[in-house]
Backbone atoms as SQL, in Angstrom:
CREATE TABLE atoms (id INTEGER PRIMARY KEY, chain TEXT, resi INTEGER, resn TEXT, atom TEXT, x REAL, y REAL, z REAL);
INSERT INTO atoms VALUES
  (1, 'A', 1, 'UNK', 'N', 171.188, 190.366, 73.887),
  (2, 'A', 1, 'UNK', 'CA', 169.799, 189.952, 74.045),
  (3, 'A', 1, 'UNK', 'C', 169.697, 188.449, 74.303),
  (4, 'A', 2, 'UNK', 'N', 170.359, 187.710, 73.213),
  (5, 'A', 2, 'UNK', 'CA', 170.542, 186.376, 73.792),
  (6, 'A', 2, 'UNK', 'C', 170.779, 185.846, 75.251),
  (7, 'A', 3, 'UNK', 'N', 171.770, 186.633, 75.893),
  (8, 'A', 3, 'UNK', 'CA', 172.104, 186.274, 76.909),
  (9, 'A', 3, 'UNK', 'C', 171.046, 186.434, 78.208),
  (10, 'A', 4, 'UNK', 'N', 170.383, 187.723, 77.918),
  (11, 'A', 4, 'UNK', 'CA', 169.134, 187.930, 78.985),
  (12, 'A', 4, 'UNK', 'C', 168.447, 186.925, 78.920),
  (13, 'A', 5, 'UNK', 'N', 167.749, 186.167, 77.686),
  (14, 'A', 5, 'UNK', 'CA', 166.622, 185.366, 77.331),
  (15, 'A', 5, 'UNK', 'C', 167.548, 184.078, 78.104),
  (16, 'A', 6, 'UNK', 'N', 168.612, 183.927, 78.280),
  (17, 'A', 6, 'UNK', 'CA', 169.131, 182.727, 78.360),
  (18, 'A', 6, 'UNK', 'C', 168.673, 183.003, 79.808),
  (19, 'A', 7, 'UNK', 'N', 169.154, 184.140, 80.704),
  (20, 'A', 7, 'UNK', 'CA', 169.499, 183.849, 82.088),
  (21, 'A', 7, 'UNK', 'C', 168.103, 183.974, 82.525),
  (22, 'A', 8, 'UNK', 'N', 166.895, 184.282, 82.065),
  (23, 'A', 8, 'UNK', 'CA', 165.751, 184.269, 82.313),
  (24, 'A', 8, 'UNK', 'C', 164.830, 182.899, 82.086),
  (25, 'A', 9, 'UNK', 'N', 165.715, 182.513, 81.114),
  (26, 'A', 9, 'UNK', 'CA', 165.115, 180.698, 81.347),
  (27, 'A', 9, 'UNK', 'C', 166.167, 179.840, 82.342),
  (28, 'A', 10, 'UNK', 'N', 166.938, 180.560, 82.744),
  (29, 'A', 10, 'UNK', 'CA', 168.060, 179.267, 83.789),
  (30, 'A', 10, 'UNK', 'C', 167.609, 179.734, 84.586),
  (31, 'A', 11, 'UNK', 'N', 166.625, 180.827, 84.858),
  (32, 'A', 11, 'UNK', 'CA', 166.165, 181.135, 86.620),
  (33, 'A', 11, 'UNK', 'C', 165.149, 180.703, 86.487),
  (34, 'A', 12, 'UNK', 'N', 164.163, 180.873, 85.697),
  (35, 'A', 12, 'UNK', 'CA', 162.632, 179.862, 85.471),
  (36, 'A', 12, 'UNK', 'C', 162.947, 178.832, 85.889),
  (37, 'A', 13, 'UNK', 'N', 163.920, 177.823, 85.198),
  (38, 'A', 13, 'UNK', 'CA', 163.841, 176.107, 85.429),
  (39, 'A', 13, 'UNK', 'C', 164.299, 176.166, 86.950),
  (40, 'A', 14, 'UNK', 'N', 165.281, 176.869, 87.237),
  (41, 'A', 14, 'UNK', 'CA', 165.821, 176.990, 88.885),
  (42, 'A', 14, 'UNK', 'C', 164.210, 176.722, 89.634),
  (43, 'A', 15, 'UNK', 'N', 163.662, 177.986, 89.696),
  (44, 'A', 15, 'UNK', 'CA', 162.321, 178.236, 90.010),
  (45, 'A', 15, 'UNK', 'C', 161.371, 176.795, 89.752),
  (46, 'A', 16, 'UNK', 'N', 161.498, 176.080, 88.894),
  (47, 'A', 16, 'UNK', 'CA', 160.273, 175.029, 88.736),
  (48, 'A', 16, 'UNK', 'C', 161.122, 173.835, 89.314),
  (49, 'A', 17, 'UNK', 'N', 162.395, 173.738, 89.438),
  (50, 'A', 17, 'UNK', 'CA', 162.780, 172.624, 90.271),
  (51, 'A', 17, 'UNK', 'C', 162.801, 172.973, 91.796),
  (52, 'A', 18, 'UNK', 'N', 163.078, 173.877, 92.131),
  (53, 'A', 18, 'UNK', 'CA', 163.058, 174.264, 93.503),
  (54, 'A', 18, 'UNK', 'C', 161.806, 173.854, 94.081),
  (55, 'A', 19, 'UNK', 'N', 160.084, 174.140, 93.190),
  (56, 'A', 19, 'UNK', 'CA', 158.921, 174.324, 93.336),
  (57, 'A', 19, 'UNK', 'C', 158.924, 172.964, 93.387),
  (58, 'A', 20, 'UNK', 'N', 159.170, 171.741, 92.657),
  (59, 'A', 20, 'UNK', 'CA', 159.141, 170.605, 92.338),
  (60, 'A', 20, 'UNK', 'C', 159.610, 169.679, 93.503),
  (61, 'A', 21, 'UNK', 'N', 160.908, 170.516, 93.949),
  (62, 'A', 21, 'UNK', 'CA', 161.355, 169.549, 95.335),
  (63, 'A', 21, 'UNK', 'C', 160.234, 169.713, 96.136),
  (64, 'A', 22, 'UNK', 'N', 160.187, 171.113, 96.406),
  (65, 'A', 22, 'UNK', 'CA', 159.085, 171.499, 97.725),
  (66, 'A', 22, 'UNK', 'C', 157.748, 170.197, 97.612),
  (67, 'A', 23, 'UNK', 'N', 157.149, 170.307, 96.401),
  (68, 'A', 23, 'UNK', 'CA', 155.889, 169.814, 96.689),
  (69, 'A', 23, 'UNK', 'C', 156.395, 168.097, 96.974),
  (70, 'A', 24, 'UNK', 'N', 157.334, 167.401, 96.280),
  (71, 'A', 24, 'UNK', 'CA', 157.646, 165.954, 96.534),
  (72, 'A', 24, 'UNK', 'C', 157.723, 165.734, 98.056),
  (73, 'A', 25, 'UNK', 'N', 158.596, 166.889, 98.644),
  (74, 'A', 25, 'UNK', 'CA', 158.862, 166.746, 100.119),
  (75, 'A', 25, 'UNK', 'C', 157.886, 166.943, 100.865),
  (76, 'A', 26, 'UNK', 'N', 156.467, 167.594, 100.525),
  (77, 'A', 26, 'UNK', 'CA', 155.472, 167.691, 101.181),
  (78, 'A', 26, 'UNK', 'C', 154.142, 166.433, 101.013),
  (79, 'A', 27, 'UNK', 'N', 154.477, 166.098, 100.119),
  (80, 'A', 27, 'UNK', 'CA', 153.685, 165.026, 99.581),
  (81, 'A', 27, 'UNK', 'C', 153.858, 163.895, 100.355),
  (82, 'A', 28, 'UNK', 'N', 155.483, 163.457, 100.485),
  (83, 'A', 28, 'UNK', 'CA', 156.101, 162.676, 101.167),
  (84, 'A', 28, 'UNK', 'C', 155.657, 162.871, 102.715),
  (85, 'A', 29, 'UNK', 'N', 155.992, 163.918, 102.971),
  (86, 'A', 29, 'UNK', 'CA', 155.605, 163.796, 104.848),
  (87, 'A', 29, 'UNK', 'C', 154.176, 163.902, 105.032),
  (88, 'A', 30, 'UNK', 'N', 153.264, 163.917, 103.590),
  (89, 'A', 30, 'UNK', 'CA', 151.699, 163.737, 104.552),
  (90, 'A', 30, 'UNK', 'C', 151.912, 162.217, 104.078),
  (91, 'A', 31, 'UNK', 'N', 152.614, 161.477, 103.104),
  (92, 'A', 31, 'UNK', 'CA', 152.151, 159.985, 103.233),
  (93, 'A', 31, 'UNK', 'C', 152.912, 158.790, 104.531),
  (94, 'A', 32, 'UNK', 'N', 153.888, 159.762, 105.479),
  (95, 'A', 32, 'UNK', 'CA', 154.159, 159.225, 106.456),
  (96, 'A', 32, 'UNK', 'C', 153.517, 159.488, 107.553),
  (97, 'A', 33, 'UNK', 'N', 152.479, 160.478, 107.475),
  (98, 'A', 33, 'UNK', 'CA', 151.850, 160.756, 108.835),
  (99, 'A', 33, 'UNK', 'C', 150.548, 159.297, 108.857),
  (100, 'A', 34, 'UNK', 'N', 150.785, 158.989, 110.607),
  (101, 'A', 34, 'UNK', 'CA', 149.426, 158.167, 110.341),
  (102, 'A', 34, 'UNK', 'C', 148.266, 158.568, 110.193),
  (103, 'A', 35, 'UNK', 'N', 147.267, 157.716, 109.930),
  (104, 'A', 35, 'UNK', 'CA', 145.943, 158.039, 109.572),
  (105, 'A', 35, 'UNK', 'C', 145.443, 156.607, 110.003),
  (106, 'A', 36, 'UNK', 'N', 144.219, 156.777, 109.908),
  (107, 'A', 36, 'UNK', 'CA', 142.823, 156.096, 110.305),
  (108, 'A', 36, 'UNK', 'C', 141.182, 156.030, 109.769),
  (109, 'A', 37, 'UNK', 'N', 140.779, 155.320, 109.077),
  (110, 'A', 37, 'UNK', 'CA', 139.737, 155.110, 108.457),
  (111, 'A', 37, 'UNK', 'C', 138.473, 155.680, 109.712),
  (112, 'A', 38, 'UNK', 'N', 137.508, 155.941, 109.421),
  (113, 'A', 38, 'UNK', 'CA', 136.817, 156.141, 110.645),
  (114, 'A', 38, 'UNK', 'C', 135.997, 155.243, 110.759),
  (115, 'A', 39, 'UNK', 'N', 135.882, 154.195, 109.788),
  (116, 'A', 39, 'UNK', 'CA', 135.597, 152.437, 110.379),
  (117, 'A', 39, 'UNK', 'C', 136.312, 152.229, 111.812),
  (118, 'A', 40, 'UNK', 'N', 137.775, 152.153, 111.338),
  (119, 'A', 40, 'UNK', 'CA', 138.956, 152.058, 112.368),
  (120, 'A', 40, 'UNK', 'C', 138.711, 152.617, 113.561),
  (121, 'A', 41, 'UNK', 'N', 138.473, 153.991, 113.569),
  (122, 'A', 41, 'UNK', 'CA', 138.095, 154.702, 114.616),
  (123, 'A', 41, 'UNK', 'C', 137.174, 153.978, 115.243),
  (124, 'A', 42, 'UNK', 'N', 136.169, 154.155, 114.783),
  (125, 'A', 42, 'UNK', 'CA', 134.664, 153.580, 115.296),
  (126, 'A', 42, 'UNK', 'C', 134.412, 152.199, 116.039),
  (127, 'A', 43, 'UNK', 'N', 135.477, 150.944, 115.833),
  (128, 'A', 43, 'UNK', 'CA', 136.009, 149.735, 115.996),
  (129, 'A', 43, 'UNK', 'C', 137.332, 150.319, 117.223),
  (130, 'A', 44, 'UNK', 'N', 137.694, 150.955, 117.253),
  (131, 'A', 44, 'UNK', 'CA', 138.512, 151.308, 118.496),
  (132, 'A', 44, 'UNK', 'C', 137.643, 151.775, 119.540),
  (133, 'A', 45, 'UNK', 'N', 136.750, 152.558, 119.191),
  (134, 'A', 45, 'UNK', 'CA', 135.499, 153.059, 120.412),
  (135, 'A', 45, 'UNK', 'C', 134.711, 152.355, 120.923),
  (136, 'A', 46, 'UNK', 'N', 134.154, 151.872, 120.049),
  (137, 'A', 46, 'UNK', 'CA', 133.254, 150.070, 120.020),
  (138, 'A', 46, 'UNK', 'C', 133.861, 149.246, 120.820),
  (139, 'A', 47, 'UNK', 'N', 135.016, 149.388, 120.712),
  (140, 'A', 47, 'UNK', 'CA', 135.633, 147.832, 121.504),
  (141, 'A', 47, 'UNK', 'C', 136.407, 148.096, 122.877),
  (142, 'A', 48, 'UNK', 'N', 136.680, 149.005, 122.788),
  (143, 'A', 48, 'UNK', 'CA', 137.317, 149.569, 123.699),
  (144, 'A', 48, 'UNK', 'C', 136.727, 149.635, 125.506),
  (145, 'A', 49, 'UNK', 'N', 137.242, 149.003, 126.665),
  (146, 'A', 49, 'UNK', 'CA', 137.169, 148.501, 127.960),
  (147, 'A', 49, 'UNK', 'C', 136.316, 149.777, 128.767),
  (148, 'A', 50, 'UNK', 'N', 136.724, 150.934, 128.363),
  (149, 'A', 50, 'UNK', 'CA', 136.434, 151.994, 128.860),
  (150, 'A', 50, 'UNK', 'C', 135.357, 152.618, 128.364),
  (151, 'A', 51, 'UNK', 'N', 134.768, 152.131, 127.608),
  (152, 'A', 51, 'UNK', 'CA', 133.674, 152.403, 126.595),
  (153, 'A', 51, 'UNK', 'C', 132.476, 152.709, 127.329),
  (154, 'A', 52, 'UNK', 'N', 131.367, 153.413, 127.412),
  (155, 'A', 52, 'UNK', 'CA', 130.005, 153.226, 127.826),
  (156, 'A', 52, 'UNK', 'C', 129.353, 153.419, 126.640),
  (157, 'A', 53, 'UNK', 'N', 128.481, 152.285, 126.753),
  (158, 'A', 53, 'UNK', 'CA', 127.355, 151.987, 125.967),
  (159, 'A', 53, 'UNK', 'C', 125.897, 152.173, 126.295),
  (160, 'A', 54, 'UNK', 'N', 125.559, 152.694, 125.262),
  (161, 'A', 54, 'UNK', 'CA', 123.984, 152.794, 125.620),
  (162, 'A', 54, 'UNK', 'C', 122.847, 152.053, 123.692),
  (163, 'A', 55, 'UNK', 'N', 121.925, 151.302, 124.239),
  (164, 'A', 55, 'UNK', 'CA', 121.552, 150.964, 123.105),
  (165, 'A', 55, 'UNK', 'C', 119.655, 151.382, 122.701),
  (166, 'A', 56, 'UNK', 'N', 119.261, 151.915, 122.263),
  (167, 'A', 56, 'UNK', 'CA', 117.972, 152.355, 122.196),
  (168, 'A', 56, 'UNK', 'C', 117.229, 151.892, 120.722),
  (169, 'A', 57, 'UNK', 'N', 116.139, 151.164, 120.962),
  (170, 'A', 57, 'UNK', 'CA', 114.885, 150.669, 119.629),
  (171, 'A', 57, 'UNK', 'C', 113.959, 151.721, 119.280),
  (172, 'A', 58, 'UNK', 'N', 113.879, 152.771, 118.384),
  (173, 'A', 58, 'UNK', 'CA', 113.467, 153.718, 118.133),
  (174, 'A', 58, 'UNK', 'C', 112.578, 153.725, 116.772),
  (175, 'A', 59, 'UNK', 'N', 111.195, 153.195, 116.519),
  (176, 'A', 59, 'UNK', 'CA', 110.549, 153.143, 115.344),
  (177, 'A', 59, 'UNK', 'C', 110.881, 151.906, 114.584),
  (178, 'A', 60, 'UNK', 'N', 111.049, 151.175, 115.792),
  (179, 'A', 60, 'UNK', 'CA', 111.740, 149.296, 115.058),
  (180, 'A', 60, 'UNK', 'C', 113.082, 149.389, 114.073),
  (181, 'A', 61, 'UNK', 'N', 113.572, 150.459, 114.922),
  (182, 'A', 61, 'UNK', 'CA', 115.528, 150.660, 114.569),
  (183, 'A', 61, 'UNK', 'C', 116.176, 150.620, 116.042),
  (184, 'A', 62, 'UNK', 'N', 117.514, 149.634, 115.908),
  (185, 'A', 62, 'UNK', 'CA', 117.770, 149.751, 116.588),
  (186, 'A', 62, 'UNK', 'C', 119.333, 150.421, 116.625),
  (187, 'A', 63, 'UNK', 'N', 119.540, 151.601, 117.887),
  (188, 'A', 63, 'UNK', 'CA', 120.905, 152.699, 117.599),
  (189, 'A', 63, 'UNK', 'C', 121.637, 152.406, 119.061),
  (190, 'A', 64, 'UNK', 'N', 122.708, 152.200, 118.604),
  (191, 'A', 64, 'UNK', 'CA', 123.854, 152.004, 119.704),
  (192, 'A', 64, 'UNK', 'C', 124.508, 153.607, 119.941),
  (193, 'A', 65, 'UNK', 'N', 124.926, 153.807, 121.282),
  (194, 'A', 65, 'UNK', 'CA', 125.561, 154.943, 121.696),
  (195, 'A', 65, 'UNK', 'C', 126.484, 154.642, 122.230),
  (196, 'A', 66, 'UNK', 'N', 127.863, 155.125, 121.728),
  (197, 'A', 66, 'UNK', 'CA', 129.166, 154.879, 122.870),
  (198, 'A', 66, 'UNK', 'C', 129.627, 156.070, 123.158),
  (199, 'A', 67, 'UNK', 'N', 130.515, 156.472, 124.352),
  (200, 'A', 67, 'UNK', 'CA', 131.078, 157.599, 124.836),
  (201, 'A', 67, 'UNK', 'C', 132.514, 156.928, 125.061),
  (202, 'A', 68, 'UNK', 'N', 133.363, 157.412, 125.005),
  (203, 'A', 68, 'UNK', 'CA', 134.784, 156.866, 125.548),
  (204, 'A', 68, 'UNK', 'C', 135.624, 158.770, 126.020),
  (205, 'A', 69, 'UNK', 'N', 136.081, 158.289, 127.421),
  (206, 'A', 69, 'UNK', 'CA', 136.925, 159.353, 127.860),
  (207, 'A', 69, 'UNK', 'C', 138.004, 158.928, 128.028),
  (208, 'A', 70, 'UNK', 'N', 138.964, 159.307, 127.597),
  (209, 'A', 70, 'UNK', 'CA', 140.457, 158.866, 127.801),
  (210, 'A', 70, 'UNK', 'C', 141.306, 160.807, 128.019),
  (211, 'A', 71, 'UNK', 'N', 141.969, 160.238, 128.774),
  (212, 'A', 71, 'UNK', 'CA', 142.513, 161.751, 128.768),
  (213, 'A', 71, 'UNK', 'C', 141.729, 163.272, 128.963),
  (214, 'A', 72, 'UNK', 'N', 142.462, 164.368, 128.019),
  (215, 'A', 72, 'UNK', 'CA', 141.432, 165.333, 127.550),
  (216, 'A', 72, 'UNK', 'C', 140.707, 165.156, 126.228),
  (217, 'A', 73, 'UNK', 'N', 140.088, 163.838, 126.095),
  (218, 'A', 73, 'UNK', 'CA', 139.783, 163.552, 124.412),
  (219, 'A', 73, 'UNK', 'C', 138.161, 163.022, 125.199),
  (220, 'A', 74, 'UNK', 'N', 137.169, 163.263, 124.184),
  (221, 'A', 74, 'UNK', 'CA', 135.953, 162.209, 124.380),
  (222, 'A', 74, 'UNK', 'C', 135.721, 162.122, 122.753),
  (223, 'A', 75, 'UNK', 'N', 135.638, 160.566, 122.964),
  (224, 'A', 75, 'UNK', 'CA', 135.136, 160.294, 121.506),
  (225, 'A', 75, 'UNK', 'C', 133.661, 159.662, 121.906),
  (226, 'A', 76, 'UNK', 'N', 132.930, 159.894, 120.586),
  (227, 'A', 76, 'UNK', 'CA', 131.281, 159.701, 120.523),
  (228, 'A', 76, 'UNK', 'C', 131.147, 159.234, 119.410),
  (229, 'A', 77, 'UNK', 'N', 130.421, 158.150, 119.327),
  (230, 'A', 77, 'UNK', 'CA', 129.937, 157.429, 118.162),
  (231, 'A', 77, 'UNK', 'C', 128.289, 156.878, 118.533),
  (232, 'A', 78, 'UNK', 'N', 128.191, 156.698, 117.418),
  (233, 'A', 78, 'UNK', 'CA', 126.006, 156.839, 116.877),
  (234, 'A', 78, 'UNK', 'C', 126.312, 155.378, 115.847),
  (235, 'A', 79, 'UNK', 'N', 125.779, 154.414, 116.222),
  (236, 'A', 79, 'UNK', 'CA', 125.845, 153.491, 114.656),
  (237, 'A', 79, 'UNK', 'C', 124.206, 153.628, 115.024),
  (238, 'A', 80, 'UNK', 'N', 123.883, 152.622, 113.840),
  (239, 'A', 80, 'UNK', 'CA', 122.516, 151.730, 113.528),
  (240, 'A', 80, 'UNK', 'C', 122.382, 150.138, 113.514),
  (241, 'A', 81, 'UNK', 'N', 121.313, 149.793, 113.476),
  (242, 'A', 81, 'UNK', 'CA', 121.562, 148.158, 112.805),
  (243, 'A', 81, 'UNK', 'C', 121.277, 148.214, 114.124),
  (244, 'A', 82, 'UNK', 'N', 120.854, 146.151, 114.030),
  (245, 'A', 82, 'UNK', 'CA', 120.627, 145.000, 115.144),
  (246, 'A', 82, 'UNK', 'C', 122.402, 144.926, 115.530),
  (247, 'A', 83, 'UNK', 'N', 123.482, 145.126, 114.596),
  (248, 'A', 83, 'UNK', 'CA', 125.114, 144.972, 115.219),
  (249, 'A', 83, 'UNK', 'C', 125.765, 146.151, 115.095),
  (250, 'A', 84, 'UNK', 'N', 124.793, 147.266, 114.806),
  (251, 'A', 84, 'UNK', 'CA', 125.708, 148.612, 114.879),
  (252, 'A', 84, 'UNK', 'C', 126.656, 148.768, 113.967),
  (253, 'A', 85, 'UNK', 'N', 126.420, 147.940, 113.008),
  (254, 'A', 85, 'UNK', 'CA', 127.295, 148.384, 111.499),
  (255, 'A', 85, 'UNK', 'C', 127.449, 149.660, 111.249),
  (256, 'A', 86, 'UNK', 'N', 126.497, 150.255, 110.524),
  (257, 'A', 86, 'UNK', 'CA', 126.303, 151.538, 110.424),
  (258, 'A', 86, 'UNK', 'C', 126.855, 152.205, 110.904),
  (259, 'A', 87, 'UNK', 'N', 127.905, 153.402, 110.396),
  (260, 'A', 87, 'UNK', 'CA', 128.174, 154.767, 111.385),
  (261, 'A', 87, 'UNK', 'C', 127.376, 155.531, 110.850),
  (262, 'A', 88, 'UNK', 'N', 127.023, 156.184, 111.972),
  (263, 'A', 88, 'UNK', 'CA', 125.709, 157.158, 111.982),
  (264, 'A', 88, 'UNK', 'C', 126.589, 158.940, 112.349),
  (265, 'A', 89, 'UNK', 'N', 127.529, 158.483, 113.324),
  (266, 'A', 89, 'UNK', 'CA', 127.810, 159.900, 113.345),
  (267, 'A', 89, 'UNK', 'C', 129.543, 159.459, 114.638),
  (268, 'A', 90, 'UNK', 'N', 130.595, 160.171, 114.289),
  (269, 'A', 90, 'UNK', 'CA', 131.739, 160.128, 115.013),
  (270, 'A', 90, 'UNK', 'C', 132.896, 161.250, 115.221),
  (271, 'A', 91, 'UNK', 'N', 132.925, 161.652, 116.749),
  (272, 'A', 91, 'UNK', 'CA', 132.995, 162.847, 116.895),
  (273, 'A', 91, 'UNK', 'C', 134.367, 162.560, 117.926),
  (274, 'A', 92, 'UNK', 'N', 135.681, 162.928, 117.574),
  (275, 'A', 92, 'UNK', 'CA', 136.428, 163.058, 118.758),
  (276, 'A', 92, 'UNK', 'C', 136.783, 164.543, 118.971),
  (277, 'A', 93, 'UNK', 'N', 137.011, 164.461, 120.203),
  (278, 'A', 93, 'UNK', 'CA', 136.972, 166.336, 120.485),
  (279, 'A', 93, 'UNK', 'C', 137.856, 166.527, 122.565),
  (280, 'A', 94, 'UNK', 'N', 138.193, 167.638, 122.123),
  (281, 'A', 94, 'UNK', 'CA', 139.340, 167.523, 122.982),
  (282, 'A', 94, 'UNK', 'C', 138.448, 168.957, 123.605),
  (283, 'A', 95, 'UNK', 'N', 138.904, 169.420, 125.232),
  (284, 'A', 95, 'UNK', 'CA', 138.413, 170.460, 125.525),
  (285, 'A', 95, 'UNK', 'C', 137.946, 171.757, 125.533),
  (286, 'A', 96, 'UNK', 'N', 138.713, 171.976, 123.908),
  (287, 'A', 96, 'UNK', 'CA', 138.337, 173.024, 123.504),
  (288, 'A', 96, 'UNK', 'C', 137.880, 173.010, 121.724),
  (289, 'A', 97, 'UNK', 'N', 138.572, 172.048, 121.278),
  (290, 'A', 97, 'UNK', 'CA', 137.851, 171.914, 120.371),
  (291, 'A', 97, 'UNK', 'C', 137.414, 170.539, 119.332),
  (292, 'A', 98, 'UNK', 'N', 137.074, 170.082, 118.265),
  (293, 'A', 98, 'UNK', 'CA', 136.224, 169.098, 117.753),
  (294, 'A', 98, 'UNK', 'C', 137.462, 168.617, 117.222),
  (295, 'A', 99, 'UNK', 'N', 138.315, 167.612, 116.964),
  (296, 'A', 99, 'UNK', 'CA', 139.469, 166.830, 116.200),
  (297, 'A', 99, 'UNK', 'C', 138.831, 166.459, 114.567),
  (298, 'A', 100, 'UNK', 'N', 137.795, 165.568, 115.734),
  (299, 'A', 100, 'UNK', 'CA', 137.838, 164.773, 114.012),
  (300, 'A', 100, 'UNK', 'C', 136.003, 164.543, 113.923),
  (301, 'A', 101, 'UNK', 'N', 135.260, 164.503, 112.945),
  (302, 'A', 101, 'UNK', 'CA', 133.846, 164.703, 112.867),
  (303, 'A', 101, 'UNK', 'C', 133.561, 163.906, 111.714),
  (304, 'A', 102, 'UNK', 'N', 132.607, 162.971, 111.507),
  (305, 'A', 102, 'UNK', 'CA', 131.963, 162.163, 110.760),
  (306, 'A', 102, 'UNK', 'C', 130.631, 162.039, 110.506),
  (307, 'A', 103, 'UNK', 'N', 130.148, 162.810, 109.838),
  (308, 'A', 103, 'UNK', 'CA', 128.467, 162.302, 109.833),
  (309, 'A', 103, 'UNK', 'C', 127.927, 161.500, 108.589),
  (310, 'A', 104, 'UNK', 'N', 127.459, 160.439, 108.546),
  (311, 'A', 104, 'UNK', 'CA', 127.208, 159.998, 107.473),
  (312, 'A', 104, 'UNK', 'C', 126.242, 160.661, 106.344),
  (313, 'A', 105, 'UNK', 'N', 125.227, 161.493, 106.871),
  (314, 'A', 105, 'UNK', 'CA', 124.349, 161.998, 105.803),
  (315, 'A', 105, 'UNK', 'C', 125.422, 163.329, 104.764),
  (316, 'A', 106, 'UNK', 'N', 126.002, 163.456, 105.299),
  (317, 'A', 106, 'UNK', 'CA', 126.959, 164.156, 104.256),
  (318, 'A', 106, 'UNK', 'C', 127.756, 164.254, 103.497),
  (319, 'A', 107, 'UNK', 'N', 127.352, 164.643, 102.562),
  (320, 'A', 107, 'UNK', 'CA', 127.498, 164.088, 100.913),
  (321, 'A', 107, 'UNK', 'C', 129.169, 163.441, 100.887),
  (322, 'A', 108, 'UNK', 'N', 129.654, 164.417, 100.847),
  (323, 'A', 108, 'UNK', 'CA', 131.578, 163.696, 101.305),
  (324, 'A', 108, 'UNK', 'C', 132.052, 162.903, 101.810),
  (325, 'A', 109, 'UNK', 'N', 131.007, 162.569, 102.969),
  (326, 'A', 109, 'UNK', 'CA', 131.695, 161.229, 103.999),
  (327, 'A', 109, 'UNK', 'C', 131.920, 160.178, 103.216),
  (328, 'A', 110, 'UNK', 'N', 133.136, 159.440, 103.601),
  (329, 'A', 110, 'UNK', 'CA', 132.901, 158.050, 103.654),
  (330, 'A', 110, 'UNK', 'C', 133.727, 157.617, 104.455),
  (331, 'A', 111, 'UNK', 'N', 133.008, 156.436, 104.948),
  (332, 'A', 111, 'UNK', 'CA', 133.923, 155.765, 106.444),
  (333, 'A', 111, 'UNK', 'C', 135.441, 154.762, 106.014),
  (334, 'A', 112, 'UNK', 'N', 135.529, 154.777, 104.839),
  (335, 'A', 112, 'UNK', 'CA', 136.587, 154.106, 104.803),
  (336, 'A', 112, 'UNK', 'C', 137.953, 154.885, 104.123),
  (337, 'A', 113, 'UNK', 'N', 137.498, 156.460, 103.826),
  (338, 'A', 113, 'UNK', 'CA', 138.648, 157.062, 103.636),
  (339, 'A', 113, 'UNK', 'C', 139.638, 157.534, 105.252),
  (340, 'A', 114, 'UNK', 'N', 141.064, 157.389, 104.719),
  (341, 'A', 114, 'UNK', 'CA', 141.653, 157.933, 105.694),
  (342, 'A', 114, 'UNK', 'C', 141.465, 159.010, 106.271),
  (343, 'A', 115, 'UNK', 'N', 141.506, 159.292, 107.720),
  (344, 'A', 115, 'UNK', 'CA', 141.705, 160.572, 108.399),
  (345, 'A', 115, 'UNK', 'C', 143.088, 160.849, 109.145),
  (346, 'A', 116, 'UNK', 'N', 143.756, 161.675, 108.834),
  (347, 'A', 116, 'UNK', 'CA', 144.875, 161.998, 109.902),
  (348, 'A', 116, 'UNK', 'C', 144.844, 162.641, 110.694),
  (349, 'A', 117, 'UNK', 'N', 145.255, 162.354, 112.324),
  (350, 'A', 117, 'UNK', 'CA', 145.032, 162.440, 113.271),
  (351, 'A', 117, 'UNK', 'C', 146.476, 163.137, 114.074),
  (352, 'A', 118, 'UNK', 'N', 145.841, 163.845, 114.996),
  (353, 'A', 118, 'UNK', 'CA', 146.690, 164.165, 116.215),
  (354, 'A', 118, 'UNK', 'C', 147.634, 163.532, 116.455),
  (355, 'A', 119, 'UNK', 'N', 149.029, 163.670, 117.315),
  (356, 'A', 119, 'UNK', 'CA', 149.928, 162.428, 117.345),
  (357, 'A', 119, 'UNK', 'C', 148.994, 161.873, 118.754),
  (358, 'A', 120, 'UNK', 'N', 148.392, 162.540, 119.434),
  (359, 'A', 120, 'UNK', 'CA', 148.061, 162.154, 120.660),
  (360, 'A', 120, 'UNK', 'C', 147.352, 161.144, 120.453),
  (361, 'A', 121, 'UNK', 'N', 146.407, 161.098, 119.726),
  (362, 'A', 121, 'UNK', 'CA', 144.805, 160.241, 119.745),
  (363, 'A', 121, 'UNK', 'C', 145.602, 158.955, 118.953),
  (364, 'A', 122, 'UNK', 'N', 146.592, 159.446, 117.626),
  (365, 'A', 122, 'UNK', 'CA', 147.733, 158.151, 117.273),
  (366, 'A', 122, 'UNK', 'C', 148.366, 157.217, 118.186),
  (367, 'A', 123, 'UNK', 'N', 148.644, 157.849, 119.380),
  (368, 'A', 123, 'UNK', 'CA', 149.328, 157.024, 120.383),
  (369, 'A', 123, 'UNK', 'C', 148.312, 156.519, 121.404),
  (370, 'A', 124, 'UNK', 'N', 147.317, 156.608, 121.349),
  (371, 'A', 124, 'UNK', 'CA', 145.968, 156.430, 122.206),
  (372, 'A', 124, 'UNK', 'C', 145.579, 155.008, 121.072),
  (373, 'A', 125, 'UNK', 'N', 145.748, 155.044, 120.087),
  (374, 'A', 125, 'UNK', 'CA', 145.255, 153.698, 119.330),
  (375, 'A', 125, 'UNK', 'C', 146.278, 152.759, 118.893),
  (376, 'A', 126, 'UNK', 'N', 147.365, 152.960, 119.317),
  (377, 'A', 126, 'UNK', 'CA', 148.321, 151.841, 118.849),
  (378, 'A', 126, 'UNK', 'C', 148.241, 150.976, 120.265);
């Protein structure tokens, strides 16, 4: 009897170190993937040569609109403000579907947590 109880705890601990590597090694490769604040983002769209801008005074607010096409990607950004501080809303999206989405009225957002990104749109901002 001893011996069962024994080999049933040397396969448990097997089992919780095995489980233990897994998650370190996964932990590890999301803290090497890049990422991007969607400040960051928003300051890459903003500034960016290829950019179209549109700016509209709406109820004595004033809202900036940018579009940027690069590739198969369009990114869209909405600020506010007289300097467009504000993100209002940031959307990159590829031809078939939405990448990455930001709206500020929702409860979760915040513009200065990281987002990880595509390698594509990664190599589009370095």
């Amino acid at each position: 009897m001893n011996t069962f109880l024994k080999s049933i705890l040397d396969k448990t601990w097997e089992s919780v170190e095995h489980t233990t590597q897994a998650i370190t090694q996964k932990i590890e490769a999301m803290l090497k993937e890049p990422s991007f604040s969607i400040e960051e983002l928003a300051s890459f769209v903003a500034a960016h040569e290829y950019t179209n801008f549109n700016q509209r005074s709406l109820l004595g607010i004033t809202f900036h609109f940018y579009e940027l096409k690069l590739n198969d990607l369009t990114f869209y950004l909405e600020t506010k403000g007289e300097s467009g501080s504000y993100i209002l809303e940031l959307l990159i999206t590829n031809s078939t579907n939405t990448l990455v989405q930001y709206y500020s009225y929702q409860h979760k957002s915040n513009p200065t947590k990281a987002v990880k990104l595509t390698d594509q749109i990664t190599q589009m901002m370095k």
